[in-house]
N, C-alpha and C positions, 0 to 999 in steps of 0.2 A: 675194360669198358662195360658199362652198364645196360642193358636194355628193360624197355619193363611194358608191359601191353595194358591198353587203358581200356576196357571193355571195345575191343572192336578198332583201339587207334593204337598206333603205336609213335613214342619219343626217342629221339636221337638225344642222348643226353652229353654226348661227349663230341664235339666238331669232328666230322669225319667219318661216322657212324649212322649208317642208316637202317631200318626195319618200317616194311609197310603191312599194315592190312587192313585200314576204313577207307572208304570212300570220301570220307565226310573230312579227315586232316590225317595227315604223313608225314615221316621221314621229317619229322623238324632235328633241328640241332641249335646245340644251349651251348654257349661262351660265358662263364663266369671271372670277369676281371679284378680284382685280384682271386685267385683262387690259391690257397684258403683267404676267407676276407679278412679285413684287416679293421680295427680298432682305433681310431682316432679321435681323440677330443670329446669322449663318453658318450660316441655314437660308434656304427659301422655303414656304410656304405654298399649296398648290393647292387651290382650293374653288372643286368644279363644282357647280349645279344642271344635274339631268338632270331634263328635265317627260316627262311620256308622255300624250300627250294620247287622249282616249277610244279605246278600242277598237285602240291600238298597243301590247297585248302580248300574245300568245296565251295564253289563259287555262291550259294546260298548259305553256309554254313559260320557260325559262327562260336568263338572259343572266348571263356572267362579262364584268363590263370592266374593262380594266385599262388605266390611265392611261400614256403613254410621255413622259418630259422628254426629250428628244433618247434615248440608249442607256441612259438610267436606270429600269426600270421602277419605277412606284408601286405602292402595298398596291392590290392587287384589289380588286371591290364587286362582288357577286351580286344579281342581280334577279331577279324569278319571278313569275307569272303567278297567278292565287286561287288555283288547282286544282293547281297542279306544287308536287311534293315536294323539300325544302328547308329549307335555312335562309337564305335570302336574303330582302332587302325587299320584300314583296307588295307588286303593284300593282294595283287591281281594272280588272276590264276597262273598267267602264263606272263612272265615269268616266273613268279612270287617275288619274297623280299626280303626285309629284315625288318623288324621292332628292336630299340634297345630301350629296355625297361632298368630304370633307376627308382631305387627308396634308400631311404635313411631312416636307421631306427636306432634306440636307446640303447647302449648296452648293457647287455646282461650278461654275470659269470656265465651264468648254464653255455653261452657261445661260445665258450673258447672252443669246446669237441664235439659240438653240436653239428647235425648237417642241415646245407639248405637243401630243398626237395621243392620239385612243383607239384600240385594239385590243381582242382579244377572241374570244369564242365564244357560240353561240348554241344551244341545248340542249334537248331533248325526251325527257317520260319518262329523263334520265340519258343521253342519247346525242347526241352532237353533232353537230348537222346542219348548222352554216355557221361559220363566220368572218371576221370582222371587219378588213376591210381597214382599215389605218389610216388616220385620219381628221385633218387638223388642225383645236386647235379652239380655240389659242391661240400668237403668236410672241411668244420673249423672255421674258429680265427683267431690269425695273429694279435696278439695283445701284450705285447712287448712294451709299450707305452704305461705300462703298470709297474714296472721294474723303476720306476721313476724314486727316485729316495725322496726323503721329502725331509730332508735336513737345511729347513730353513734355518739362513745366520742372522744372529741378534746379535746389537751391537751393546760397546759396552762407552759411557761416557768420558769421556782422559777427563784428567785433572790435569791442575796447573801448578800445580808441585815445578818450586824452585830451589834445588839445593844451595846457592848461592843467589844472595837477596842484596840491593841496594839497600844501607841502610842511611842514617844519620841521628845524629846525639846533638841537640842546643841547648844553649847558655849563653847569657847573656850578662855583660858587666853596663853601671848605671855610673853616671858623671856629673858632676855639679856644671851649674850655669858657666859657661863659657870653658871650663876647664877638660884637660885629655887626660890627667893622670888618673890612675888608679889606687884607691886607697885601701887599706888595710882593714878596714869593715867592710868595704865592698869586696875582697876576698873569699868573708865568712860568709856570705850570702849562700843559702842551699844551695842554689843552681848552680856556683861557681864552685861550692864542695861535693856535689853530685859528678861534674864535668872531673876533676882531680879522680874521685875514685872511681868514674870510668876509663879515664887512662891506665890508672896501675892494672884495670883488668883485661884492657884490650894489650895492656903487653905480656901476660902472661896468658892470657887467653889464644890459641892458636885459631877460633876460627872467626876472631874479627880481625879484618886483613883493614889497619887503616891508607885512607885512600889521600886524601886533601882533607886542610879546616882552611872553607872560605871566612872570612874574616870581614865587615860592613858596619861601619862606624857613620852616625846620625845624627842631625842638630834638630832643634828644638827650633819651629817656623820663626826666630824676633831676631833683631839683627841684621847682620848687611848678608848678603847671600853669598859672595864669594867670601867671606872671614868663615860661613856657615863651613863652605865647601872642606875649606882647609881646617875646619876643627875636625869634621865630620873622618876627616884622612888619620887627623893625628888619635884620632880616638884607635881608629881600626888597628894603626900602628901597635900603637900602647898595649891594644887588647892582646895583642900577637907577643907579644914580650912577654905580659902576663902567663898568657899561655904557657908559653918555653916554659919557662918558671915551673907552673903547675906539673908540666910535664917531667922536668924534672926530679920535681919532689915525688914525684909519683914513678919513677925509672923508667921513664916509658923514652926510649931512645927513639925512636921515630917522631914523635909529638916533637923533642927537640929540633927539628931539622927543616931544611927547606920546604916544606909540603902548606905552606902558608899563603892564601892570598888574598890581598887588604882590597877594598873597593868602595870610594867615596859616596855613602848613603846621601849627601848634601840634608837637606830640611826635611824633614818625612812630612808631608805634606798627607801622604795617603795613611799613615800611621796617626795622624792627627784625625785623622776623622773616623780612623778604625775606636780611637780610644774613646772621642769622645759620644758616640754611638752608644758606646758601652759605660756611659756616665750616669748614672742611677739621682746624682743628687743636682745636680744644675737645672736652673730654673729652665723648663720646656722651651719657651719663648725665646729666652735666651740661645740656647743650645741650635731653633731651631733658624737663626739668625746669624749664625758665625757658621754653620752648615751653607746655607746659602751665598756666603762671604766663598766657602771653598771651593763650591760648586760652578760659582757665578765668573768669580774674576780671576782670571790665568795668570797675572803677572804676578811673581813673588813678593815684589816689591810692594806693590800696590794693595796685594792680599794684606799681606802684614798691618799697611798702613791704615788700614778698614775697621783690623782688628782693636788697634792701638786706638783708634778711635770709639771704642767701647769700653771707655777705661774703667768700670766696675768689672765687666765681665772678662777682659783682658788677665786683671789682678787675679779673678779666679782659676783661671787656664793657665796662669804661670805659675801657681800653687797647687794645682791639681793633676792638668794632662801635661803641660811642657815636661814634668821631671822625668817621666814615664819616656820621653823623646830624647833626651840626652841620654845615648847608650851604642855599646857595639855588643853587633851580634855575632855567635860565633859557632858553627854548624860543621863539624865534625861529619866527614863523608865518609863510609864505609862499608867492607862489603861483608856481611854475612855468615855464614858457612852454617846450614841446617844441621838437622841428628840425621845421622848416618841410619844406611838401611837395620841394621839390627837395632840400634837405636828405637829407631821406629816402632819395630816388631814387638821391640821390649815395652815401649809403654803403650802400644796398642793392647798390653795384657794388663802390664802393672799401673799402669796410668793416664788412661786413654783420655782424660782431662788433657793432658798436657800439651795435644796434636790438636795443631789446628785442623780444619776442614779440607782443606788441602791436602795437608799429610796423610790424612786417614783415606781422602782420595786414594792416593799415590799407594802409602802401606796395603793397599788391598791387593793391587798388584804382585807386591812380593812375592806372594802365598801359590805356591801350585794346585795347594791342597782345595779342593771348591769349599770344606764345611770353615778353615779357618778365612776364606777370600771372602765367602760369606759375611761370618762373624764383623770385620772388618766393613765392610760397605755399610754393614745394619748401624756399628756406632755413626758412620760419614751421616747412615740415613734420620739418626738421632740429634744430633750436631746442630745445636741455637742458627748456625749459617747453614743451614744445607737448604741446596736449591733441588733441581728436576735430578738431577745426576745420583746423588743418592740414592733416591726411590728405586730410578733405573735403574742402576750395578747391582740390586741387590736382586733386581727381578732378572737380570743375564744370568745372575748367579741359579736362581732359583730354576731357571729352565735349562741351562746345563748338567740340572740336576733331576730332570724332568718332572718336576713338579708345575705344572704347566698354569694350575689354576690359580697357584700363589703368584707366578711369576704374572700372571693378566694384569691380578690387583696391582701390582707393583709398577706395572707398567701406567695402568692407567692412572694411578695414582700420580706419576712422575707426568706424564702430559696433561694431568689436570693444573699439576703446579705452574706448569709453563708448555706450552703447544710448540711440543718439537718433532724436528726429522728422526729423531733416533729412534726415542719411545714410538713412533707411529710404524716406523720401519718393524720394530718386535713386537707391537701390536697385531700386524700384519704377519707375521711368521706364528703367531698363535692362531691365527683366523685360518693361514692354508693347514698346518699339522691338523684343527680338527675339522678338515676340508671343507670350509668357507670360503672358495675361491672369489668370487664376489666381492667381499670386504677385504680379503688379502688385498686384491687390487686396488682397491679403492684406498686404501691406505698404504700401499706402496706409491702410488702415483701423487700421494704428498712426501714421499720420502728422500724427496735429493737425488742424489747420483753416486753415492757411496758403493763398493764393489756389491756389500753384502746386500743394499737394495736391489742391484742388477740381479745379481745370483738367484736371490729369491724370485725375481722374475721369470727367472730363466726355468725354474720350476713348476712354474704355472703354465708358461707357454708350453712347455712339454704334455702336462695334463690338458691344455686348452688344443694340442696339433697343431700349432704356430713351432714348425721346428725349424725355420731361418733362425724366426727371433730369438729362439731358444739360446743355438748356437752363438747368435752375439752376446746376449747379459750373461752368457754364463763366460762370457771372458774369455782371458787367454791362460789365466792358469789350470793345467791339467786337473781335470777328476773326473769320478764315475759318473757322474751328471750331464759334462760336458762332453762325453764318449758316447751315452745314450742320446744325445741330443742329435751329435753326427752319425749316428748308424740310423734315425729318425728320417731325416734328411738328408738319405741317399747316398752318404761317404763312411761305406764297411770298414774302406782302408785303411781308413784314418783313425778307426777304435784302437787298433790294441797299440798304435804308438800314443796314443793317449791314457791309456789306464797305465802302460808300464809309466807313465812320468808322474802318476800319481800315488796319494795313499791307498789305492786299491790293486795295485800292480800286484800284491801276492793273496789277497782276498778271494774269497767263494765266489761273491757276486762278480767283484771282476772279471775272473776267467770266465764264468757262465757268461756276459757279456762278450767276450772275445769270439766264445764258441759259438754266440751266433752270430757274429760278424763275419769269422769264416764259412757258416752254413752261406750269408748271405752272398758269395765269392764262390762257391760252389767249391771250399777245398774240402773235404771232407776230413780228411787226417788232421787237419789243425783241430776241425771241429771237435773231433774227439778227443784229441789231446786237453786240447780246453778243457771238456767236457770232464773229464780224468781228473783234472787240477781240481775244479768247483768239488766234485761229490769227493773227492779225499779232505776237505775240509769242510765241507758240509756235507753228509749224508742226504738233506731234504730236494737236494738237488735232483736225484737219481730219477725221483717219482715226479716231478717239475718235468725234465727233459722227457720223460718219454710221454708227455701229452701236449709237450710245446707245436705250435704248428710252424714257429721256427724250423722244428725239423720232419717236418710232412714227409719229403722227398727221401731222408735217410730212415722211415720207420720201420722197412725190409732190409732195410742192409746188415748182416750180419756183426760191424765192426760196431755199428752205433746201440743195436740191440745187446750186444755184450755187456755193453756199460749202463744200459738202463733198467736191466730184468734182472 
């Protein structure tokens, strides 16, 4: 315990501790809560009770004290006697009393092994008659709240890489007026020699897996509507025979077989007005007068007979679009099978042309290496289709690589192309690393609910002394963040079964974490075991602990001094 004599007064600076010798003020004593103080949210906290116990202040007398953190002075606190004029807290003589004086100031490193002390003056009638040597009457503060990591996570865009793809292949065969067969120039048609040599390659090709060829056979709007019906069937028939056919000639053993299905197109009614839309040479007026015939009147029957009532422009439409309507269609379903992962990897070198945007998505993936995961997103981010996701991967990439500044441009490149959750989420994890908390939030709080937006929450809250919140956004998966977050808020116990469930279970900082959650638990033998583990893997530990006020209470004890000096 401390005593210290103020010209003529003396302070009690430790509760329990008395020394008199003024008239004038005595025998006070100082309560500092927390003692050492303690670091919270880039302030600290000072709250002293001062007691005055009977008859220790002169009933005319009055005191200015003013708190000192090391060279920081705190807001003054006036005390005064029943009888002395002022404005300061009356103390009656008899009993006296207590003042508790609270300040909140900035923090500054120099406090971590700083002391507080009072100082001051001592006053009569308005004239100062002593001064207050200073006093110490608390060392330190805790600042454990800096140990905070600040491994903000940035996310990275998926792709939509599909190894296996819905596909289909059409072709189509054409029919004279009224008739279903197929003729042998209508064979030769491209589409119908295209359909044949994609057979022979989908049987020798393993990764087109054929599925069904639906088959839709169509009449030409003239004529009676059910004879339409029943050509419109026998067409789809015929087509499907065709087919076999082709399919054989082509070896394709599957094309031969049941996987066919016919389905009466009736009059293409909607195919007639797709065609003749796309008619370049009919008279406007015309064109836009048989449009309104299809538009206007619902009955088949009646349509037709509208038409046939336009008997120049009928003639033209049965020489020009009807022949286009006499046809079955025929739509080969099937599935896919993309280039395999090495596939990929190969022509991301040798022929990065050849990947769509998607693939080059997906192929970044591959890669563990960051400079080739890289290389890979930059072609995505070059890519005629590349959207926000590009920019993005490549700026994940760049700040896994701690290249922090490239990664910004990247990012904000990619939320300029399109304003999203991701980019703004790793926006914001560039804003805390170079301690912007401010705009971290503000751009986290458009970020969604993704874990790594929480996480990175959860790291601010740690820096802001919000350590409830802390503990929820940083989740329930174990790590060093969310171990500091609980020994923040009050539960020692609960750290070291959290760091051992994480990647920091055999790390420096973790055990330096553990060992002061044991200080905080008063075991002392873990503490130093702890203590043992951090500085055998880091040396910088050694000189860390012996100024931490984590361990104030063990800085005499022989077992803890072994390990720091």
């Amino acid at each position: 315990m401390k005593k210290q004599s103020i010209k003529g007064l003396a302070f009690v600076v430790l509760a329990g501790t008395t020394i008199s010798s003024c008239t004038l003020l005595k025998d006070l004593e100082y309560n500092v809560t927390p003692c050492p103080l303690e670091m919270h949210g880039d302030s600290v906290l000072v709250k002293i009770d001062v007691t005055f116990p009977e008859k220790s202040i002169n009933k005319k007398a009055s005191a200015e004290i003013t708190p000192m953190l090391g060279e920081t002075a705190l807001k003054p606190v006036t005390v005064q006697g029943e009888k002395a004029t002022g404005n300061g807290s009356v103390i009656a003589y008899k009993p006296g009393g207590k003042v508790t004086y609270t300040d909140v100031v900035a923090y500054k490193p120099a406090f971590e092994n700083t002391e507080l002390k009072i100082t001051g003056t001592v006053s009569k009638k308005g004239v100062v008659k002593d001064e207050i040597d200073p006093v110490e009457i608390c060392k330190g503060t805790i600042v454990t709240p800096l140990l905070v990591n600040k491994d903000f996570k940035v996310i990275y865009a998926e792709d939509k890489f599909e190894r296996v793809t819905p596909e289909s292949f059409s072709s189509q065969l054409n029919y004279a007026k009224g008739k279903s067969n197929v003729t042998s120039k209508e064979l030769k048609d491209d589409d119908i020699v295209d359909f044949k040599e994609w057979l022979a390659e989908a049987q020798t090709n393993a990764k087109i897996d054929l599925k069904q060829v639906n088959v839709t056979g169509f009449a030409s709007p003239e004529g009676e509507v059910a004879k339409n019906g029943e050509l419109s069937m026998d067409r789809a028939n015929s087509a499907i025979e065709s087919s076999k056919d082709l399919a054989k000639k082509s070896e394709n053993e599957k094309a031969q077989g049941g996987i066919y299905t016919p389905s009466e197109g009736g009059e293409d009614f909607p195919g007639f007005k797709k065609a003749l839309e796309a008619d370049t040479k009919m008279n406007e007026d015309d064109k836009q007068l048989v449009l309104r015939v299809l538009e206007t009147i619902s009955d088949a029957q009646a349509r037709e007979q509208a038409l046939q009532d336009m008997r120049k422009t009928f003639i033209y439409l049965d020489k020009n679009i009807f022949p286009q309507l006499r046809r079955a269609e025929i739509v080969a379903n099937y599935a896919l099978t993309g280039f395999s992962d090495e596939e990929l990897k190969q022509y991301s070198v040798s022929k990065p042309d050849t990947l769509n945007y998607e693939e080059k998505l997906f192929c970044a993936t591959l890669y563990d290496d960051l400079n080739e995961k890289l290389r890979v997103y930059k072609l995505a981010e070059a890519d005629a289709n590349a959207d926000e996701r590009g920019a993005n991967n490549v700026g994940y990439v760049l700040y896994m690589q701690n290249k922090l500044s490239e990664a910004k441009a990247k990012f904000e490149k990619a939320n300029g192309i399109k304003d999203n959750q991701i980019s703004k989420n790793n926006l914001a994890a560039i804003a805390g690393v170079e301690g912007d908390r401010a705009k971290a939030w503000e751009l986290l709080n458009q970020s969604g609910s993704a874990s790594q937006v929480s996480y990175n929450k959860g790291i601010l809250n740690i820096q802001d002394g919000d350590y409830g919140d802390a503990v929820s956004n940083l989740g329930s998966k174990a790590s060093y963040n969310k171990a500091l977050a609980q020994l923040l808020n009050g539960s020692a116990a609960s750290v070291a079964g959290t760091i051992d469930g994480s990647d920091d279970a055999e790390t420096a900082q973790g055990y330096y974490l553990k060992a002061i959650a044991a200080a905080r638990q008063d075991n002392l033998g873990e503490a130093v075991n702890n203590l043992k583990s951090a500085i055998a893997k880091d040396e910088s530990y050694k000189a860390k602990a012996a100024k931490d006020m984590e361990f104030f209470k063990y800085m005499e004890d022989a077992s803890f001094s072994a390990i720091v000096k």
